[in-house]
N, CA, C and O atoms as a GROMACS GRO file, in nm:
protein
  456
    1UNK      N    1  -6.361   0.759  -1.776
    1UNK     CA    2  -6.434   0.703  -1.665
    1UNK      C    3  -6.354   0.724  -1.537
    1UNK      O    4  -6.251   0.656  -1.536
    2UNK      N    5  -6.371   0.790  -1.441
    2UNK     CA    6  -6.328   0.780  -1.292
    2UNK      C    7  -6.323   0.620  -1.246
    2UNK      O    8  -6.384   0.518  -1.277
    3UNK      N    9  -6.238   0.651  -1.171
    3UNK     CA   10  -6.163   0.539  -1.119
    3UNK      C   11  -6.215   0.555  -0.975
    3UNK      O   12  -6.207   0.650  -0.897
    4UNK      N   13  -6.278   0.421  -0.964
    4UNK     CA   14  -6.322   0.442  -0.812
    4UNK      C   15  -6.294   0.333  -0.665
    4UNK      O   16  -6.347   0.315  -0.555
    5UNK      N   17  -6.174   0.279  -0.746
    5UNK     CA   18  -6.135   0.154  -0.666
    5UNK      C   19  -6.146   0.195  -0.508
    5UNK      O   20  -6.189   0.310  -0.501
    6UNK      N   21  -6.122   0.140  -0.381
    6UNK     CA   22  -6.102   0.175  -0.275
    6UNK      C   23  -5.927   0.232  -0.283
    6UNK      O   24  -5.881   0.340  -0.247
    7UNK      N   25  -5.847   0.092  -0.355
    7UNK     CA   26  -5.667   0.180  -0.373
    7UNK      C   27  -5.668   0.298  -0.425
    7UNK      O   28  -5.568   0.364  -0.398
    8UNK      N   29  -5.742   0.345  -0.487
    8UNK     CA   30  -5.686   0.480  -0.589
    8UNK      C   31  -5.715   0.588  -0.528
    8UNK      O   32  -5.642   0.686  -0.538
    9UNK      N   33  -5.872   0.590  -0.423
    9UNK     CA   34  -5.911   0.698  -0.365
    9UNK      C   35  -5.873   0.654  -0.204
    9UNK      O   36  -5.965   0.670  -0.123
   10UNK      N   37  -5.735   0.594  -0.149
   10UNK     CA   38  -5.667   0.619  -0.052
   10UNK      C   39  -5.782   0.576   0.062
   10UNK      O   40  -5.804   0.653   0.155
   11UNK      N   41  -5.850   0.455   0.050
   11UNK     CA   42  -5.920   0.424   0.110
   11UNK      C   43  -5.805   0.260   0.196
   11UNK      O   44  -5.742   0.170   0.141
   12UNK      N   45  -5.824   0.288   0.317
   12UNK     CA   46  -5.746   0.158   0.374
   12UNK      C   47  -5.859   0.012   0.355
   12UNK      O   48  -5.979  -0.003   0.380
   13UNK      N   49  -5.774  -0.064   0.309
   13UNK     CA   50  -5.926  -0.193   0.308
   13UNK      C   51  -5.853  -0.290   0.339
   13UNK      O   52  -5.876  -0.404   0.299
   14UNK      N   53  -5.758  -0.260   0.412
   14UNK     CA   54  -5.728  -0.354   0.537
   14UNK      C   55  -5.794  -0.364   0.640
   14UNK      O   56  -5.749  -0.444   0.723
   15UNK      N   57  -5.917  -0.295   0.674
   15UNK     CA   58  -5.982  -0.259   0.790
   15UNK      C   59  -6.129  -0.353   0.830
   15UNK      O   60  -6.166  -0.432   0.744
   16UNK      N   61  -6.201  -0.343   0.946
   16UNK     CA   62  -6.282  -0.410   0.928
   16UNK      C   63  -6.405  -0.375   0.868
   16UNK      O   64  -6.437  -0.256   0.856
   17UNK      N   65  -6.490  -0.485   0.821
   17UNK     CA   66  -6.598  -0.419   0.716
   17UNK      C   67  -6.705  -0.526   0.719
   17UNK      O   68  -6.692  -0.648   0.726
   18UNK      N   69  -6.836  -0.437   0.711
   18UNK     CA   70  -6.964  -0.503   0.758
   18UNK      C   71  -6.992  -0.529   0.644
   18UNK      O   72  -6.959  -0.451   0.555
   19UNK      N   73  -7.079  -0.680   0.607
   19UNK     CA   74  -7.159  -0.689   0.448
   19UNK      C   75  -7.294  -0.700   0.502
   19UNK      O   76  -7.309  -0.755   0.610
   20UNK      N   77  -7.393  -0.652   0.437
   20UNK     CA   78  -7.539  -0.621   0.459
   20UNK      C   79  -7.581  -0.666   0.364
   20UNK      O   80  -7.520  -0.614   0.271
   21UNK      N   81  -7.678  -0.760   0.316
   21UNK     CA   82  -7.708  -0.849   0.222
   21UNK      C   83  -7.876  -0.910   0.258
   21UNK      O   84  -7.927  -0.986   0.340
   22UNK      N   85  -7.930  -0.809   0.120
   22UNK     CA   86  -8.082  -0.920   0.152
   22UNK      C   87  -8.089  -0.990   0.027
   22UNK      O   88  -8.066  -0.958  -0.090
   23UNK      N   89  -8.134  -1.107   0.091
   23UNK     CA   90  -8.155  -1.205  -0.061
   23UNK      C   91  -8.266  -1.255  -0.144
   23UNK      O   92  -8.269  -1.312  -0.254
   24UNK      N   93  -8.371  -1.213  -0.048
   24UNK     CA   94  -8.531  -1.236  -0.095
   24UNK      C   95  -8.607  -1.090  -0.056
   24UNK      O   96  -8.572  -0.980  -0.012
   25UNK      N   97  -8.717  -1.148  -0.095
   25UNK     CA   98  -8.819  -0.985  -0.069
   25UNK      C   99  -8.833  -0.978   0.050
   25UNK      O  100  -8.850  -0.869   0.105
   26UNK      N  101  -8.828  -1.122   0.132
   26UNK     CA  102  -8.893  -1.060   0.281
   26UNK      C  103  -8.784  -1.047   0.355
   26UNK      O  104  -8.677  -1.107   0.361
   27UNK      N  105  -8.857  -0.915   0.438
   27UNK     CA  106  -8.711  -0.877   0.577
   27UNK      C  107  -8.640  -0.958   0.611
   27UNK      O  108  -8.521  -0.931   0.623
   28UNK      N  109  -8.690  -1.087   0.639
   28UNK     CA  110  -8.651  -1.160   0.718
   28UNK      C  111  -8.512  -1.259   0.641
   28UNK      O  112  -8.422  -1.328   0.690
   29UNK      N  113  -8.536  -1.237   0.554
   29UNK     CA  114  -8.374  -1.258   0.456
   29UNK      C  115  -8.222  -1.167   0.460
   29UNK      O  116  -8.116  -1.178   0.398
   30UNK      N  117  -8.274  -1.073   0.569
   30UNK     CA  118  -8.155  -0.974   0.574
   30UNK      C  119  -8.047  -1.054   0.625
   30UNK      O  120  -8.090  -1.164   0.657
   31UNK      N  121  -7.918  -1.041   0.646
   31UNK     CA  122  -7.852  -1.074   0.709
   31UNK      C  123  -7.718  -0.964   0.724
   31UNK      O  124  -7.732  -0.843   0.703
   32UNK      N  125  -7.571  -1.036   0.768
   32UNK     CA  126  -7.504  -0.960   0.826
   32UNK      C  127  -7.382  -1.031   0.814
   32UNK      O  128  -7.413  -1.149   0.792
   33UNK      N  129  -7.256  -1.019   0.817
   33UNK     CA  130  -7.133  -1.066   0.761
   33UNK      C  131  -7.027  -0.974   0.845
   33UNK      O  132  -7.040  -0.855   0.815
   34UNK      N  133  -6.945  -0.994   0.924
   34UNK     CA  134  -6.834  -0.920   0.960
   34UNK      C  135  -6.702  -1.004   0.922
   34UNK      O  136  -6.673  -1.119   0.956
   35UNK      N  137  -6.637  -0.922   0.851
   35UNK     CA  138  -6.494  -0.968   0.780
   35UNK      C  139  -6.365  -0.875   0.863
   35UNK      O  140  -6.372  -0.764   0.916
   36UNK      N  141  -6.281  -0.945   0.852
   36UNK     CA  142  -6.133  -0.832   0.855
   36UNK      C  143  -6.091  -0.771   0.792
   36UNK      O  144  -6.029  -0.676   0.840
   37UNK      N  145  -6.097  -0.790   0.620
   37UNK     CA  146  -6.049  -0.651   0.551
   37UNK      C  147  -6.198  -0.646   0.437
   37UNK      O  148  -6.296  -0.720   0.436
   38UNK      N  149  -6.177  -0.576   0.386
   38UNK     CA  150  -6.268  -0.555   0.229
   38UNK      C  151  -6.222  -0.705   0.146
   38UNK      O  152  -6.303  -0.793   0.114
   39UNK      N  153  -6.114  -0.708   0.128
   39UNK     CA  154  -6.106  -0.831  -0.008
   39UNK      C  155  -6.200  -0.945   0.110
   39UNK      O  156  -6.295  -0.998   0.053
   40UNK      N  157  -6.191  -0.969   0.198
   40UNK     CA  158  -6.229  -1.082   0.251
   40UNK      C  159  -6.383  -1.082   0.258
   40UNK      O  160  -6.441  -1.189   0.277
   41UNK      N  161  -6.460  -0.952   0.242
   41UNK     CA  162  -6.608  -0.947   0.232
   41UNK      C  163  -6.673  -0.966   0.111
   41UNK      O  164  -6.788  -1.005   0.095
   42UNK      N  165  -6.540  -0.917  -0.030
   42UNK     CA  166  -6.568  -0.903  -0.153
   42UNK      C  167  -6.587  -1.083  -0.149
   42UNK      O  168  -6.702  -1.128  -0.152
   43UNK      N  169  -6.513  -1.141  -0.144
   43UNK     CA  170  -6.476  -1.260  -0.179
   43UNK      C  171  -6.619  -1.378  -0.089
   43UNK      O  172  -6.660  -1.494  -0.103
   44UNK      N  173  -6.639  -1.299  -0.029
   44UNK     CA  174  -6.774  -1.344   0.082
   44UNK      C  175  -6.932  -1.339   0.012
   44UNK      O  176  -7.019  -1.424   0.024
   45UNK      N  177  -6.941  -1.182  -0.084
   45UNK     CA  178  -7.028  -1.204  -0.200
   45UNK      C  179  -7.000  -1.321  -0.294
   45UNK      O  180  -7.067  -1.424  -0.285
   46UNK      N  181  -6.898  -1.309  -0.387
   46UNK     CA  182  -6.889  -1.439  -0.472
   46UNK      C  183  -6.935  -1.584  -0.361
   46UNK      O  184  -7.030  -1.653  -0.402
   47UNK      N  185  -6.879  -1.620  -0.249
   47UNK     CA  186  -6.922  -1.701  -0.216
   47UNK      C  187  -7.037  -1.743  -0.176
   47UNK      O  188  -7.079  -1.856  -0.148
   48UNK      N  189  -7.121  -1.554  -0.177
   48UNK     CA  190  -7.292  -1.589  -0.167
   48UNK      C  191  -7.305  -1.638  -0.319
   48UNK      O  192  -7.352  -1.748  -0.349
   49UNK      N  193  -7.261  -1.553  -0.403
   49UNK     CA  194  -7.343  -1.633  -0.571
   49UNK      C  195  -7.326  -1.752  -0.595
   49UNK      O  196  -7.417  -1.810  -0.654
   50UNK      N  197  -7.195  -1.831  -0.555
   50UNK     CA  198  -7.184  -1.925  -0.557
   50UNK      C  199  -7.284  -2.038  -0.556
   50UNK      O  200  -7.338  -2.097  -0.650
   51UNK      N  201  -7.297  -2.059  -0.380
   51UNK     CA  202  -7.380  -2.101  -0.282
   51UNK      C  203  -7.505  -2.114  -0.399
   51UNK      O  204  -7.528  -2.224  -0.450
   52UNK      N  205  -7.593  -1.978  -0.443
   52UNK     CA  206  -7.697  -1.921  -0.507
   52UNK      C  207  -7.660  -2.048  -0.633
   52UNK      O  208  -7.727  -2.151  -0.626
   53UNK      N  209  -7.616  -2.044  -0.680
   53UNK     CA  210  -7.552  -2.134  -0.876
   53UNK      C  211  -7.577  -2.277  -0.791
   53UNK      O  212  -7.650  -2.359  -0.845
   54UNK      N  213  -7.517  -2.311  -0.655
   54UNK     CA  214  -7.575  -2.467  -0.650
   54UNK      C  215  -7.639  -2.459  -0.619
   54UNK      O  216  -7.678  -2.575  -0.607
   55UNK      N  217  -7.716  -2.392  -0.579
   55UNK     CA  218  -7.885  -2.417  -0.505
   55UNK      C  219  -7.995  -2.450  -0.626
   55UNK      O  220  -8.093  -2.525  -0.626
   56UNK      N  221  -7.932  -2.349  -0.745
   56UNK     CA  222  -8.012  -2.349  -0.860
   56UNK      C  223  -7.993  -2.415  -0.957
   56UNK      O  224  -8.050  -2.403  -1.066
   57UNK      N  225  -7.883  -2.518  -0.918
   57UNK     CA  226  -7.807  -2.579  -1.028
   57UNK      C  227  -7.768  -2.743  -0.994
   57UNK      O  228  -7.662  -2.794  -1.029
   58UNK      N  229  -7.894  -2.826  -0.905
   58UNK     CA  230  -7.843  -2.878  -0.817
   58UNK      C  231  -7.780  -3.028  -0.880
   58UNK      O  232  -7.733  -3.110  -0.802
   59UNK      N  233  -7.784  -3.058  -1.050
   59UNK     CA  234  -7.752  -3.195  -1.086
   59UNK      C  235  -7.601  -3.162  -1.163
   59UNK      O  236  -7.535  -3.231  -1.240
   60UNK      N  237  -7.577  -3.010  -1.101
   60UNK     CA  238  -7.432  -3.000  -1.263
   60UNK      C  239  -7.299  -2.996  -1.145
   60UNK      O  240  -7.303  -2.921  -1.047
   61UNK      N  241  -7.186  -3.088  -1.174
   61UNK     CA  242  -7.116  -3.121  -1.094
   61UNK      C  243  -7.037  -3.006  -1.082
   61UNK      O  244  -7.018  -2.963  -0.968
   62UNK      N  245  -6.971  -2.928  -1.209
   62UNK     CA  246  -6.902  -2.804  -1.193
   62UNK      C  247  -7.000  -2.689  -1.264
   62UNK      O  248  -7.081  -2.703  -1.356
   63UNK      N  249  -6.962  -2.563  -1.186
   63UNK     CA  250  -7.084  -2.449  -1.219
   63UNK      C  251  -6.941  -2.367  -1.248
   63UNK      O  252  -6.854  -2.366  -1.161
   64UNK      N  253  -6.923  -2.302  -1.366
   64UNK     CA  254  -6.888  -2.203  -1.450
   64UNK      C  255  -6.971  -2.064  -1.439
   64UNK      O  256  -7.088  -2.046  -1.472
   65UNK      N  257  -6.867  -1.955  -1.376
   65UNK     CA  258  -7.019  -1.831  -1.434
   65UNK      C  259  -6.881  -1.719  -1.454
   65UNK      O  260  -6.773  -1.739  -1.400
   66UNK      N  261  -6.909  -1.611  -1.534
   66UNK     CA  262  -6.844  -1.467  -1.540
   66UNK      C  263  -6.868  -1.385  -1.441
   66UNK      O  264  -6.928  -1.406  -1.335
   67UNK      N  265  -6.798  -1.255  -1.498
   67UNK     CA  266  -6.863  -1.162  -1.424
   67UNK      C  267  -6.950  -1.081  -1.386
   67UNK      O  268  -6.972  -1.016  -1.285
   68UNK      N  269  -7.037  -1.109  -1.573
   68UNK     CA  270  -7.172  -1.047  -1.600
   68UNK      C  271  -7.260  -1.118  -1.531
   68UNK      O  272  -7.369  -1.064  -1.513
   69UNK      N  273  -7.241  -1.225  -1.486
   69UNK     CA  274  -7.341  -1.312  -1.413
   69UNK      C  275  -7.310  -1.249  -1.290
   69UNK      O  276  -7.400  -1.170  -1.259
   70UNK      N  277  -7.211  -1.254  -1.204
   70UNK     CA  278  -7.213  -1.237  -1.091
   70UNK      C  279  -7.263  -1.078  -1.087
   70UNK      O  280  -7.338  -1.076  -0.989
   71UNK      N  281  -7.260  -0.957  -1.140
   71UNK     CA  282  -7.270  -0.819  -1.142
   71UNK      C  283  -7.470  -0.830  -1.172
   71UNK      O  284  -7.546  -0.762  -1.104
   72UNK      N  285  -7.526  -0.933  -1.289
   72UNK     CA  286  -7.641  -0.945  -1.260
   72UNK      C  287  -7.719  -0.989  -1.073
   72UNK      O  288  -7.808  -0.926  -1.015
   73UNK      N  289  -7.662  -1.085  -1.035
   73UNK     CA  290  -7.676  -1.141  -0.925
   73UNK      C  291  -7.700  -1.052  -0.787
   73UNK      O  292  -7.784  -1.054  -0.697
   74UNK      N  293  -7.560  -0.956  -0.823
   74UNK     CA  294  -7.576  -0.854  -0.756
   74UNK      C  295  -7.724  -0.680  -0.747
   74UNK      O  296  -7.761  -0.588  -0.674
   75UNK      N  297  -7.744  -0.733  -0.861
   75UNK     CA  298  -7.799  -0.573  -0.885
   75UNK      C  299  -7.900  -0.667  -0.887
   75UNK      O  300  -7.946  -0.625  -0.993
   76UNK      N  301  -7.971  -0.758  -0.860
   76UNK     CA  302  -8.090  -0.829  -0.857
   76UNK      C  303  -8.139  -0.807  -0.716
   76UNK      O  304  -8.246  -0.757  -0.685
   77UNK      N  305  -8.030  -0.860  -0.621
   77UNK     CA  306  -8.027  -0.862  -0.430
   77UNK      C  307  -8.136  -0.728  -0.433
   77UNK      O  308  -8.145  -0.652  -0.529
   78UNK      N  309  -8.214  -0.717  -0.313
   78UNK     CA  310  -8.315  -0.657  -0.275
   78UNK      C  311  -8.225  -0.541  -0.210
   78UNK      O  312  -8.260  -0.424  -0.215
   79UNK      N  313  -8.084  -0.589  -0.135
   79UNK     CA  314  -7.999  -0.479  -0.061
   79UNK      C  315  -7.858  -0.522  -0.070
   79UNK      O  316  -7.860  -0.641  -0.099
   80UNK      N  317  -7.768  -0.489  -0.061
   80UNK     CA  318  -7.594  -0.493  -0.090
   80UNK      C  319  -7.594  -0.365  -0.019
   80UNK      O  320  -7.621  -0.254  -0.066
   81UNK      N  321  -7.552  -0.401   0.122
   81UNK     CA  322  -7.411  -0.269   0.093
   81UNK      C  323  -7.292  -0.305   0.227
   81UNK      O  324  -7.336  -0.363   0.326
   82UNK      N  325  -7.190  -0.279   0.224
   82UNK     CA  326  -7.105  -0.270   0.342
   82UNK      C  327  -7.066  -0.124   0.401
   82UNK      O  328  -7.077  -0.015   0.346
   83UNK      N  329  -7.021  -0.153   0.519
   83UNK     CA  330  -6.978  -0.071   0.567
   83UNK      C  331  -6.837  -0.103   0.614
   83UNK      O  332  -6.810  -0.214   0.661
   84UNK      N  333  -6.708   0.036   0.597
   84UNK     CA  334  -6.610  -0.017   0.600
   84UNK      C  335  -6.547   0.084   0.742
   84UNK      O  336  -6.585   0.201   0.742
   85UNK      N  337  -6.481   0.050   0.824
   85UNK     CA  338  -6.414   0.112   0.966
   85UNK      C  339  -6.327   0.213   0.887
   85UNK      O  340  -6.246   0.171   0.804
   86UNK      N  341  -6.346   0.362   0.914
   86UNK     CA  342  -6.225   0.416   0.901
   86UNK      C  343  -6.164   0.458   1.024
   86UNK      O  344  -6.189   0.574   1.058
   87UNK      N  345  -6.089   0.387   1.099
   87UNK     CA  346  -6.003   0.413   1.170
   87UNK      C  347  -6.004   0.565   1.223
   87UNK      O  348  -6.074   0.621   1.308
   88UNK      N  349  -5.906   0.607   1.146
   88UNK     CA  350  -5.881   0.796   1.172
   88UNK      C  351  -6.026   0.801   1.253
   88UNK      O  352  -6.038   0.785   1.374
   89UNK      N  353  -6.120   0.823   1.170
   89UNK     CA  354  -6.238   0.869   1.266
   89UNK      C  355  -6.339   0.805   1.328
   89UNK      O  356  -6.457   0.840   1.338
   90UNK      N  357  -6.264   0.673   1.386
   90UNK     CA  358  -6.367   0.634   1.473
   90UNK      C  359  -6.500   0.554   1.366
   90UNK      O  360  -6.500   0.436   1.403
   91UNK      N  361  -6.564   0.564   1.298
   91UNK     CA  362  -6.696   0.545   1.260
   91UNK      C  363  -6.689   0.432   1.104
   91UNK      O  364  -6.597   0.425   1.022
   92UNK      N  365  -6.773   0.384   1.104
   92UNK     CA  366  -6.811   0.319   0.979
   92UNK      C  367  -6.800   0.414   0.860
   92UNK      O  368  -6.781   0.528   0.901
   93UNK      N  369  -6.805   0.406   0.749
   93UNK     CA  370  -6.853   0.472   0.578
   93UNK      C  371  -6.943   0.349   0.509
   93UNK      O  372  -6.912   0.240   0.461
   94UNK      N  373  -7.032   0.398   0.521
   94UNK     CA  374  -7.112   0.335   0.384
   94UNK      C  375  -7.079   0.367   0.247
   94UNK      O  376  -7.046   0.471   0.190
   95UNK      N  377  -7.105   0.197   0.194
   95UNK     CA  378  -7.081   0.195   0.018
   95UNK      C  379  -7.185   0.128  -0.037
   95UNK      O  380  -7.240   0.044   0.035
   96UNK      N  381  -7.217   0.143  -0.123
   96UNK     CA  382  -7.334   0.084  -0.194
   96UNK      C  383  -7.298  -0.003  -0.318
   96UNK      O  384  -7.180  -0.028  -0.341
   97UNK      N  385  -7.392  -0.049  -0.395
   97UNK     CA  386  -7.411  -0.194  -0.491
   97UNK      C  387  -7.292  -0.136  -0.613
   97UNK      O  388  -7.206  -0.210  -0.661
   98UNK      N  389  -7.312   0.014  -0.651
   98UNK     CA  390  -7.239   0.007  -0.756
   98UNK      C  391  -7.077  -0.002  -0.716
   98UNK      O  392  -6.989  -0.063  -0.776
   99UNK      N  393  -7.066   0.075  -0.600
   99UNK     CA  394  -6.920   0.057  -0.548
   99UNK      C  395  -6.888  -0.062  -0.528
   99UNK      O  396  -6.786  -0.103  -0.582
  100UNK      N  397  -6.956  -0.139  -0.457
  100UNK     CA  398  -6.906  -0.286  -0.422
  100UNK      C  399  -6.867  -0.328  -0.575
  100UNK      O  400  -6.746  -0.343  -0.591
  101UNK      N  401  -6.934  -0.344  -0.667
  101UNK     CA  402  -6.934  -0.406  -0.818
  101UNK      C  403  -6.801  -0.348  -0.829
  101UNK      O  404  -6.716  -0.434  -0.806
  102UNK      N  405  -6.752  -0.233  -0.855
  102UNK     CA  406  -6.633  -0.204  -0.884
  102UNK      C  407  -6.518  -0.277  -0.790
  102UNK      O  408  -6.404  -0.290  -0.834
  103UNK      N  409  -6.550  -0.319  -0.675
  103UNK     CA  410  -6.407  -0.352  -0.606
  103UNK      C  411  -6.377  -0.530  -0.603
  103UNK      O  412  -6.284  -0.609  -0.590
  104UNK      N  413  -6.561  -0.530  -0.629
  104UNK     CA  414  -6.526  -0.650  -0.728
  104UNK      C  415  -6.446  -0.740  -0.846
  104UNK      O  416  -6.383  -0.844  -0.868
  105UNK      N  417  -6.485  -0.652  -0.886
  105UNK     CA  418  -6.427  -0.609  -1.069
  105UNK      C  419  -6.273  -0.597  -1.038
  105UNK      O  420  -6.212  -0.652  -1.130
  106UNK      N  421  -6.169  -0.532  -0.919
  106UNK     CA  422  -6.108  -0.510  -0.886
  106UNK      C  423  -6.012  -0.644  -0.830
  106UNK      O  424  -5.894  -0.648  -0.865
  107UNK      N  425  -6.050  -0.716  -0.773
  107UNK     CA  426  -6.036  -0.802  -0.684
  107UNK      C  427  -6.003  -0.869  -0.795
  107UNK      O  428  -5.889  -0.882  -0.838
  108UNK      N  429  -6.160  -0.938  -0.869
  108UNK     CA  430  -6.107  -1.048  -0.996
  108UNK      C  431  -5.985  -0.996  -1.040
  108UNK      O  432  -5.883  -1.055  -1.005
  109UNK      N  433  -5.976  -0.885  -1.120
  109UNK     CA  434  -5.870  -0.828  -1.182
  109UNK      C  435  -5.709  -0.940  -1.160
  109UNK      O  436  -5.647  -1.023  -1.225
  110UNK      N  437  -5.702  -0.870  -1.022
  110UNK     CA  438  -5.594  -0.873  -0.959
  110UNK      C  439  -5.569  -0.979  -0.965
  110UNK      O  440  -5.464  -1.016  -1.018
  111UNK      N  441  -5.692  -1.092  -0.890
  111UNK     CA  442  -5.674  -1.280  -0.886
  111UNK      C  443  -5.617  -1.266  -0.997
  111UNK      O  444  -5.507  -1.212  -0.985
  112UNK      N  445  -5.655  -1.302  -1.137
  112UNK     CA  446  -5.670  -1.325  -1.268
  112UNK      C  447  -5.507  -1.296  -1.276
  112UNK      O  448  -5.432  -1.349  -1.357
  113UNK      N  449  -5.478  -1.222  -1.200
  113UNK     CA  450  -5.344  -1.147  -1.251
  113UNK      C  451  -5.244  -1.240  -1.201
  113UNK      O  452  -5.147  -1.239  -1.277
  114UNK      N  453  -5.232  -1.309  -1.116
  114UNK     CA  454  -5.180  -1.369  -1.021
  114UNK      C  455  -5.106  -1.482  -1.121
  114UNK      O  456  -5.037  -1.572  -1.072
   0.00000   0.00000   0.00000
């Protein structure tokens, strides 16, 4: 399996990075997120699913979920994607749902590791 972290393919994600996030069918659910690096946008999704688990969960005092939950959650959203500053050239790069999932996946990793 290729490895597609942002570290491995020399991607800086110290940089700033847009999250684009729709959460219902209608437009009008789009929204918009500006962070300072990547971990801080990654960590900005979980805190959308979160949010999502008490809304839907509103009598259970602690909410428990994995990562299969959160990776469902994700590939459910109507839109996911960020955009991350690359410096050198001036301009944004777009990433999409499956990339985000991986730097996800990435991120936990690392916490977990801690």
């Amino acid at each position: 399996k290729m490895n597609r972290s942002a570290k491995s393919r020399g991607l800086n994600t110290n940089c700033h990075t847009i999250l684009l996030i729709q959460t219902g069918r209608s437009p009008d659910t789009k929204t918009f997120s500006d962070y300072e690096t990547l971990d801080e946008a990654l960590e900005g999704i979980c805190k959308t699913f979160e949010e999502h688990l008490k809304r839907t969960n509103p009598t259970k005092p602690t909410i428990t979920y994995d990562i299969s939950q959160l990776f469902d959650f994700i590939q459910q959203l109507p839109d996911l994607s960020c955009l991350m500053l690359e410096k050198e050239y001036g301009l944004y790069a777009p990433y999409d749902k499956d990339w985000i999932k991986t730097q996800v996946y990435e991120l936990l990793r690392k916490q977990a590791g801690k």
